[in-house]
C-alpha positions, 0 to 999 in steps of 0.5 A, spaced: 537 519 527 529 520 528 523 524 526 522 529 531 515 533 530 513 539 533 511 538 540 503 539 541 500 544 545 499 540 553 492 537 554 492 535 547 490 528 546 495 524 545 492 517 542 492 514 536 487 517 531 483 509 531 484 507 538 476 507 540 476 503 534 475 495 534 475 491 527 473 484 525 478 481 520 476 476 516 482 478 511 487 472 508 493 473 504 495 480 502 489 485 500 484 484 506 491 484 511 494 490 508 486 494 509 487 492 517 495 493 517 493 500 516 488 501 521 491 497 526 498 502 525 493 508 525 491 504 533 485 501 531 483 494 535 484 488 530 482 481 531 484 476 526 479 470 526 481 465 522 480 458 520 482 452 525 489 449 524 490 452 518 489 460 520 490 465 513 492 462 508 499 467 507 502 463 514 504 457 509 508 462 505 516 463 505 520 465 506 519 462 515 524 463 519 523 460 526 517 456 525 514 464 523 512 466 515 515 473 514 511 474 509 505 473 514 509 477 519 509 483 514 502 485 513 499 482 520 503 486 526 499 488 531 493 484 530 490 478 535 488 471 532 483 467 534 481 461 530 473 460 528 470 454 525 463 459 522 459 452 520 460 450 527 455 453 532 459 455 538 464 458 534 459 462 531 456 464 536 463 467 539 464 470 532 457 474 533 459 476 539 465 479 537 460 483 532 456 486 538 462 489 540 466 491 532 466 498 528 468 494 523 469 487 519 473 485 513 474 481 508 476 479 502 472 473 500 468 472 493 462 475 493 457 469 495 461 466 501 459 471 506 452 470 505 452 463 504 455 464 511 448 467 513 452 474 514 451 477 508 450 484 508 443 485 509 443 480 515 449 484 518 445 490 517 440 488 520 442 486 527 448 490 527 445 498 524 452 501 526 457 495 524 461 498 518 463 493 512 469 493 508 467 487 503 474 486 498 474 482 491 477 481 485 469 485 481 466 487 486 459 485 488 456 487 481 456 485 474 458 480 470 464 478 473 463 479 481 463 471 482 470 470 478 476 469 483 482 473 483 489 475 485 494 481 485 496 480 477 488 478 475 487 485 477 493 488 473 492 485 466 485 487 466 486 493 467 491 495 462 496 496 467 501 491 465 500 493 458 504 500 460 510 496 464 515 494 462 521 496 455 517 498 450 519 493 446 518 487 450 513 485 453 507 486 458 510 486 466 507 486 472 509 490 477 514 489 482 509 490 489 503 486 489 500 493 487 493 490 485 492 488 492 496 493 496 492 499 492 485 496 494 487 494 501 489 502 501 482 504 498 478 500 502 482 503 508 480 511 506 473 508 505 473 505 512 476 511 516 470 515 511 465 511 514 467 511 521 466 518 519 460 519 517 457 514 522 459 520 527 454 523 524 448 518 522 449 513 527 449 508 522 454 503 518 454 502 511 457 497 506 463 499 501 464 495 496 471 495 492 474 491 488 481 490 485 480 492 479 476 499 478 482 501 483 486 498 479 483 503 473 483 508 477 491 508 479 492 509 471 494 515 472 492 520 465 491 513 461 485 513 460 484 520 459 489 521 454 486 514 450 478 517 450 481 524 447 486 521 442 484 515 441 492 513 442 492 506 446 498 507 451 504 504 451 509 501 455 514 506 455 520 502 460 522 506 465 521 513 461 515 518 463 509 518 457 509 525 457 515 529 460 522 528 458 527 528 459 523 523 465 527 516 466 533 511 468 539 513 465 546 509 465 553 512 468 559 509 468 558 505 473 550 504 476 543 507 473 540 514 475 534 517 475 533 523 472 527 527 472 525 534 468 519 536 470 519 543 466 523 547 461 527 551 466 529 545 469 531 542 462 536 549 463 540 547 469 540 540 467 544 544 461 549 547 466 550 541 470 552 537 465 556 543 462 552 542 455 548 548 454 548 547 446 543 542 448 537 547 452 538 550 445 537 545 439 530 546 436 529 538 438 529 539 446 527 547 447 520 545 450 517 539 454 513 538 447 519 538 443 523 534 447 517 528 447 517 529 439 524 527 440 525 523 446 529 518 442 534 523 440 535 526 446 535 520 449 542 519 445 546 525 446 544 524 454 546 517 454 553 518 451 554 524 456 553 520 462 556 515 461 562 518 462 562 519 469 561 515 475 554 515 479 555 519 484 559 525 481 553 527 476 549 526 482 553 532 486 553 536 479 545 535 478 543 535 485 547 543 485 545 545 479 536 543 483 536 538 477 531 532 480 535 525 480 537 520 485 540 513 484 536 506 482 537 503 488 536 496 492 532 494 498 538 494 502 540 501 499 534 504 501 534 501 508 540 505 509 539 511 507 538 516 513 532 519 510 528 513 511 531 512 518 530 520 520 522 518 517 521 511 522 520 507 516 523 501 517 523 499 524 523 492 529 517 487 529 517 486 537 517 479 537 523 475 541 523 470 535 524 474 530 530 477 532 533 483 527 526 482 522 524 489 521 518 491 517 515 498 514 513 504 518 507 508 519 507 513 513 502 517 516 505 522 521 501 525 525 503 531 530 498 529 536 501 522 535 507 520 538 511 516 532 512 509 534 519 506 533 516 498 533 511 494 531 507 489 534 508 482 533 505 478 528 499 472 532 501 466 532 495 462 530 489 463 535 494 465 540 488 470 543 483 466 544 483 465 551 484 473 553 479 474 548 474 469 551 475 472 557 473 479 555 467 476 553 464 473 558 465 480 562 460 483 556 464 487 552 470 488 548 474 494 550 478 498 543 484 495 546 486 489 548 
């Protein structure tokens, strides 16, 4: 199966929505490398300029395979390599020249590196006016902890997102994808696009400046709200909804499901698929409010049901009924499910030697945009350095390669 969108309308531009778009990329590890991830599969030219012999740090990651980190592979598809040396002359007159021909440079330094590189941000403004600079960091380039290093589960802690993951009686759990990265990388990304956007009508680049942590805090959902209104610090609540019930993963006989009521009506039919009307009816669980106040005692008798049938047969039953639930599922489970193969989203890296390595798709869908069914190889590490050099010594960079 695949995605089949309406065809375009002829003379309609078929590229990639970035693809006269050329990026700079000083990312390492995660962060930086989601940022330019996303813009290489929405068609942006992006070069990877990393340290001589030793390349992004995530290189040395695991799990390899055939001499290739997967974990490298994972977030740097599509993108070319060349290994730059910034203290060393020559190398930085390459790098320089690199600029001349970028919309767009990012990294993920601390604050102070960059500009100890001599290219901080007013230096780069002030040769490059229309060069746009996607600077990422633990804090951000203000206040008292911008010079403090971070990773992923710094940006969680701090931010009260661990504080709300994990069993309510347990304790704080980070959550299971680097979202402290992946979420700043996708902020930083919005930000780019938002200001290519802009320099379309003020022919000047700009700053943007984002830190792990204020997205973080803005991922919080209603946490902070709720808090400075109540004054009630939010909890951890398992795999339960704080304030929507029944909203959470219940045990079958045979395997977790999630069931997600989301208002009163659909409370009604969860009544009718599981053939116990007097529960729409108690007091306790009539409305979402009830139900919140009483989640305990809901939980109870909802447990003591599904337990007595397998997974599947209460999904049939709660899926005819229009109730909202799915299984807890694996990796590989999801991998297989013919929704994800119908939307493209696990597809081939195209590298002969990663034969049966698949990585994400582009969720973006586009209807002028032809959907891709692979992704580009991961570089190897200053694999383009004689190609790139060579567009250089002709004056320019083209926006592909």
């Amino acid at each position: 199966m695949r995605c089949i969108y309406a065809l375009p309308m002829a003379g309609t531009d078929h590229s990639p929505a970035l693809a006269s778009i050329t990026v700079i990329d000083l990312g390492r590890v995660l962060a930086a490398p989601f940022t330019t991830s996303v813009l290489a599969s929405l068609g942006a030219r992006v070069i990877k300029v990393e340290r001589p012999g030793l390349g992004d740090d995530s290189r040395a990651f695991g799990p390899h395979r055939a001499g290739k980190s997967l974990y490298f592979t994972s977030v740097n598809c599509d993108k070319e390599s060349i290994a730059l040396d910034l203290t060393q002359a020559g190398d930085r007159a390459i790098f320089e020249s690199l600029l001349d021909s970028a919309d767009v440079l990012v990294e993920n330094f601390s604050p102070h590196v960059m500009k100890n590189f001599g290219y901080g941000w007013n230096a780069l403004h002030t040769r490059w006016p229309r060069l746009i600079y996607g600077a990422l960091s633990g804090f951000g380039k203000t206040g008292p902890l911008r010079e403090k290093p971070a990773y992923d589960i710094i940006a969680q802690a701090l931010s009260g997102m661990m504080s709300i993951t994990g069993e309510s009686n347990g304790p704080p759990v980070r959550v299971g994808a680097s979202i402290g990265d992946l979420v700043a990388g996708l902020y930083l990304a919005l930000g780019i696009v938002s200001a290519i956007h802009k320099r379309t009508r003020t022919n000047e680049g700009c700053l943007i400046d984002v830190a792990m942590l204020d997205c973080q805090i803005a991922f919080l959902e209603a946490a902070v709200t709720t808090f400075t209104a109540t004054q009630v610090v939010p909890k951890s609540h398992g795999t339960r909804h704080p304030s929507i019930a029944p909203f959470q993963a219940f045990h079958c006989a045979d395997r977790l499901i999630v069931i997600a009521v989301g208002n009163d009506l659909i409370f009604g039919m969860l009544g009718v698929a599981l053939d116990c009307q007097a529960l729409t009816r108690d007091p306790r669980f009539v409305t979402n409010a009830n139900r919140v106040e009483n989640v305990d005692a809901l939980d109870t008798q909802l447990s003591a049901l599904l337990c007595t049938k397998p997974a599947a047969s209460w999904l049939e039953l709660l899926t005819k009924a229009g109730v909202p639930c799915a299984l807890i599922q694996s990796v590989d489970e999801m991998i297989a499910m013919p929704q994800v193969i119908a939307r493209g989203m696990i597809v081939p890296v195209d590298d002969p030697a990663l034969p049966g390595v698949m990585v994400p798709g582009n969720p973006i869908k586009m209807s002028t945009v032809p959907a891709r069914s692979t992704r580009g190889a991961a570089p190897d590490l200053d694999q383009h350095r004689l190609a790139i050099l060579a567009e250089l010594a002709h004056g320019k960079l083209g926006a592909t390669p």
